[in-house]
N, C-alpha and C positions, 0 to 999 in steps of 0.2 A: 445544458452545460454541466458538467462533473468537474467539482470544486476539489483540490485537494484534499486527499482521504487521509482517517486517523488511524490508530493500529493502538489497540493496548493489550498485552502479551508478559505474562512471566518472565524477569528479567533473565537474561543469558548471555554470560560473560563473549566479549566478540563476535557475538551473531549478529547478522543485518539480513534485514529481510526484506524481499525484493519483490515490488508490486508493479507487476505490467500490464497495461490496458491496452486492448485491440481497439479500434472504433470501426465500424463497420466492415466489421471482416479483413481487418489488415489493412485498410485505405490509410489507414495513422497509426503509427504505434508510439507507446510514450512509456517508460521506464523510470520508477521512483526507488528509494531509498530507505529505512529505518533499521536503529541499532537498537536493539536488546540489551544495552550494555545499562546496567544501574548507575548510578550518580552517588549512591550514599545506601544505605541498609534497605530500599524498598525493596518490595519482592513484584512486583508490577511494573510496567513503566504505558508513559501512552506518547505515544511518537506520531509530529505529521511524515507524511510522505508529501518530501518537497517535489512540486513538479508534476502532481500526478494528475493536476487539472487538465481537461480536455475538451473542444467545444465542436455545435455541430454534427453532433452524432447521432443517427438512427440503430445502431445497435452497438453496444460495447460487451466487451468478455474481459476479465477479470483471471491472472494468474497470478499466482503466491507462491515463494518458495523463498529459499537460504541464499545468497548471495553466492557462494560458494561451497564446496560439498562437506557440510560442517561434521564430527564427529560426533557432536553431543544433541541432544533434543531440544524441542523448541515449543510452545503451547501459546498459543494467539486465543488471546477472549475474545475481543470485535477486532472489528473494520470496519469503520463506519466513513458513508464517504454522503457527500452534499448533492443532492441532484437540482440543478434548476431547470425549470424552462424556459428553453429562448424561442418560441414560437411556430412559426411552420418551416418547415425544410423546404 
């Protein structure tokens, strides 16, 4: 099982950045969420990706990108996401 993942990332005014997981080649697809936008003067932020848990899976793939086609840049330090085992397939 893949627990919802974290994102921490240099803040960026309006940006959200979009985390989709395949599970075995397309059989599931699931799509999460996080904003870059600061709260107060940090220059970091760590955001979960709601939703991004997924169970059952023999392989997953991992895409990253903007939510939409942003003009300004964007800088991800991790992604850190939980893996468990749930036993045999």
């Amino acid at each position: 099982m893949l627990e919802d993942s974290y994102l921490t990332a240099e803040t960026a005014s309006g940006v959200t950045i979009t985390l989709t997981l395949n599970r075995d080649f397309g059989l599931e697809t699931t799509t999460a969420t996080a904003l870059l936008t600061a709260s107060a003067s940090e220059t970091r932020v760590q955001q979960k990706f709601e939703g991004a848990a997924i169970s059952q899976a023999g392989y997953l793939q991992f895409q990253v990108g903007d939510a939409s086609a942003a003009s300004n840049a964007w800088v991800l330090d991790s992604i850190a996401t939980p893996l468990l085992h749930e036993g045999t397939r």
